[in-house]
C-alpha positions as CSV (number, residue, x, y, z in Angstrom):
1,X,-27.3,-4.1,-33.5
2,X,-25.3,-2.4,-30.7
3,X,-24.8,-5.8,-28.9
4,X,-23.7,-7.5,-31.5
5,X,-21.0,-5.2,-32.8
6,X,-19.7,-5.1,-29.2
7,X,-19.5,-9.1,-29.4
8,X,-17.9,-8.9,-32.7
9,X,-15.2,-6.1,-30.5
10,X,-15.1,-8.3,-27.5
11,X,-13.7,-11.1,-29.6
12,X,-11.2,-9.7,-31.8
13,X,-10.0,-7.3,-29.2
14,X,-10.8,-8.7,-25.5
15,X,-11.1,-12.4,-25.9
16,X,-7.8,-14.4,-25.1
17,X,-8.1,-18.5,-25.5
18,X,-4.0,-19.3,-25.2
19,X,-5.0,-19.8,-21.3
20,X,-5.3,-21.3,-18.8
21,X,-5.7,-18.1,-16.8
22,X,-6.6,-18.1,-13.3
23,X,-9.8,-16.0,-12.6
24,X,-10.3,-13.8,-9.2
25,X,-13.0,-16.6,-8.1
26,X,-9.7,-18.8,-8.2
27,X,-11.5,-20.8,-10.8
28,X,-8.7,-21.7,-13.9
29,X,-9.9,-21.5,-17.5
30,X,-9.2,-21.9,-20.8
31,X,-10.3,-18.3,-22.0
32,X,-10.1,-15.2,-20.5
33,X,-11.8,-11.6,-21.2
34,X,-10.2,-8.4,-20.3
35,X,-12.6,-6.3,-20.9
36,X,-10.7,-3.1,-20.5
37,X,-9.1,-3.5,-24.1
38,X,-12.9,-3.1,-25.2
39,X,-14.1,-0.9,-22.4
40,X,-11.2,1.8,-22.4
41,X,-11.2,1.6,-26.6
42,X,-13.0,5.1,-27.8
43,X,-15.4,2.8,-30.4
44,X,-15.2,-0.3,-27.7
45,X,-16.5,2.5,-25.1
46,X,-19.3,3.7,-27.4
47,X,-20.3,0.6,-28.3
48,X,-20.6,-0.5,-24.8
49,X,-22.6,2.3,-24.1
50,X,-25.2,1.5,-26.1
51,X,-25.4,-1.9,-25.1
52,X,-25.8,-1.6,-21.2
53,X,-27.9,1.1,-22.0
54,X,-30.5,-0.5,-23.7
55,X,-31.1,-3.1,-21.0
56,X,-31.6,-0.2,-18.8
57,X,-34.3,0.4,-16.5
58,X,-35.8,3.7,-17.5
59,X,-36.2,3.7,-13.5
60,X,-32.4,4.0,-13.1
61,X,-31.1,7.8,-12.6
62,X,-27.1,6.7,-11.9
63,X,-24.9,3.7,-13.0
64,X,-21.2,3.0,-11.5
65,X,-20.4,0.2,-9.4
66,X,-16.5,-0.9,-7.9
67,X,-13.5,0.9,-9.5
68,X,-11.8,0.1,-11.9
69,X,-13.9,-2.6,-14.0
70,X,-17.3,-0.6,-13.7
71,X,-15.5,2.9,-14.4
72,X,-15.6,2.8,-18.3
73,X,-18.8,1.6,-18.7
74,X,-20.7,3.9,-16.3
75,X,-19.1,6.4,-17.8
76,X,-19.8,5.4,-21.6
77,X,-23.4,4.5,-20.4
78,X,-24.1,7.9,-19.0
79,X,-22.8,9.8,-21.9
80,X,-24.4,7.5,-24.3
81,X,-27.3,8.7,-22.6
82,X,-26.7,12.1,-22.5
83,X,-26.8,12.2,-26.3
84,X,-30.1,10.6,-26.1
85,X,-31.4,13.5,-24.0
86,X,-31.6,11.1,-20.8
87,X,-30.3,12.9,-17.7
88,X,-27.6,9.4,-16.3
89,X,-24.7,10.1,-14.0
90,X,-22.4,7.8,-13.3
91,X,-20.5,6.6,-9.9
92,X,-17.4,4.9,-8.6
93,X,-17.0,2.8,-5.3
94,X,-13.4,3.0,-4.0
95,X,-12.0,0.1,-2.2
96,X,-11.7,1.6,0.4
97,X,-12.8,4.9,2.9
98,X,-10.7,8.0,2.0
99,X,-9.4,9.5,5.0
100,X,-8.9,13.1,3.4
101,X,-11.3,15.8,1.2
102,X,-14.6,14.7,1.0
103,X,-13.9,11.1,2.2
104,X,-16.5,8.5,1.7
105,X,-16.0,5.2,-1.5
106,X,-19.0,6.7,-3.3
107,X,-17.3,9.2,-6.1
108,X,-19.6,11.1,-8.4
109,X,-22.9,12.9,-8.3
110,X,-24.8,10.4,-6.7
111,X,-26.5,10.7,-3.1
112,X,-28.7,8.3,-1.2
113,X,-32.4,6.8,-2.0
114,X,-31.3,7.6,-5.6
115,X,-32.1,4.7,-7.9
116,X,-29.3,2.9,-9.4
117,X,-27.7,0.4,-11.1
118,X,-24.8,-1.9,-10.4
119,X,-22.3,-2.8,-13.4
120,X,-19.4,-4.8,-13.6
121,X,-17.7,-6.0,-16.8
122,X,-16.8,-9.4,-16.5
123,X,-18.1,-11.9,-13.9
124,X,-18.0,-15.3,-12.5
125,X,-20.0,-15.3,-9.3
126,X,-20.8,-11.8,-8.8
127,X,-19.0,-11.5,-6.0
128,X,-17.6,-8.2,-6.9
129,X,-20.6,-6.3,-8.0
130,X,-22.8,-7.7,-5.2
131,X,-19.9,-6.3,-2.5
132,X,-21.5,-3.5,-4.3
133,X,-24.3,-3.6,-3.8
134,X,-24.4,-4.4,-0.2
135,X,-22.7,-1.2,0.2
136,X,-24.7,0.9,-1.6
137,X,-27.8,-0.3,0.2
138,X,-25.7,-0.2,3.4
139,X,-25.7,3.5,2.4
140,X,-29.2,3.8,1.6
141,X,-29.3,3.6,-2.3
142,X,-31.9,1.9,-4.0
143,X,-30.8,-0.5,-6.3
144,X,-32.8,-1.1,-9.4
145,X,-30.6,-4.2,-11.0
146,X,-27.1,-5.4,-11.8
147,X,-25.8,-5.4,-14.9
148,X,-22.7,-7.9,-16.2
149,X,-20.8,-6.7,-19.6
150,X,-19.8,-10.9,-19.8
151,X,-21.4,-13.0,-17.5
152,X,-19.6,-16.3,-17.2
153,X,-21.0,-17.4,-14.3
154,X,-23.6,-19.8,-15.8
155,X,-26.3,-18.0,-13.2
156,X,-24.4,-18.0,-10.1
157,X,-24.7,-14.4,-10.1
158,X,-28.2,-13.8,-10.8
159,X,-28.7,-16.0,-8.0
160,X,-26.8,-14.1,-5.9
161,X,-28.6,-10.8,-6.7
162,X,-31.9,-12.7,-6.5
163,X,-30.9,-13.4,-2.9
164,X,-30.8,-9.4,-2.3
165,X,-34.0,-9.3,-4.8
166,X,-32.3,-7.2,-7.1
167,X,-32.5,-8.1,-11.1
168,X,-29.3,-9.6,-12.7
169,X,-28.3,-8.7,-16.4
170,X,-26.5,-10.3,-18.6
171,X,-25.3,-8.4,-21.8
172,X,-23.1,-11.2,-23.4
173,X,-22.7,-14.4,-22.0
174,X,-19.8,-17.0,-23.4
175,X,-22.0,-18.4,-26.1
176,X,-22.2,-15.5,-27.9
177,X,-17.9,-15.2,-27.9
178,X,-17.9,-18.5,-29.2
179,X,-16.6,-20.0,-26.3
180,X,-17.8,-22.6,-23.6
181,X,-18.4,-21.6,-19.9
């Protein structure tokens, strides 16, 4: 039920179809999703929560993935969680080293060998999230599977996880906005 009020808050709050718009894969469409009007929206948020975290691996003790577009809904996820007694934390990868404090691109109460999971909130190869992921594993995390808010890639991005064997995710896919890939 989660999923599909998230849908129903995708389209009448994220969803834009007066493009074209021209993604970050350089691709040009029709439609575009900015996810943040969901993802940073207190009953957008919540809902999102619930959703990513019931295609969760139970094996999964952290969730983040590259900042800004994974913030929200590792943050959501893990506090959804939280009110379901499940102990989640929740992680950001900076773009970039910090050369000051603590340094590092890993932010949050994460370390290494911990099992995670990747998240990004709209995709349409992957290429984001599995930059991720390379990190991470470059860094000696164990990645349990990737998980896309909207995949609009059509599979290109579970084929490019399947290439680092980790499971892709799909929450909602453009079929369920009403909209063609």
């Amino acid at each position: 039920m989660a999923r599909e009020a998230l849908i129903d808050h995708l389209r009448r709050n994220a969803l834009r179809t007066d493009g074209p718009f021209t993604l970050r894969s350089g691709e040009v469409s029709a439609w575009y999703l900015d996810g943040r009007q969901t993802t940073f929206d207190g009953s957008g948020a919540r809902l999102v929560g619930e959703a990513v975290l019931a295609v969760l691996s139970a094996d999964v003790e952290a969730v983040g993935g590259m900042t800004m577009g994974a913030d929200p809904i590792a943050i959501a996820t893990a506090m959804t969680a939280a009110e379901r007694g499940r102990d989640l934390k929740a992680f950001s990868i900076r773009k970039e080293e910090k050369d000051h404090g603590t340094g590092g691109r890993v932010v949050g109460p994460v370390t290494p060998l911990m099992p995670v999971a990747v998240l990004e909130d709209t995709t349409t190869t992957g290429s984001a999230a599995v930059e991720a992921a390379r990190y991470l594993i470059d860094q000696g995390f164990q990645i349990v599977q990737a998980i896309a808010l909207v995949d609009r890639s059509g599979g290109k991005a579970r084929e490019n996880f399947a290439k680092l064997g980790i499971e892709h995710v799909s929450v909602v896919v453009p079929a369920d906005l009403g909209v063609l890939q």
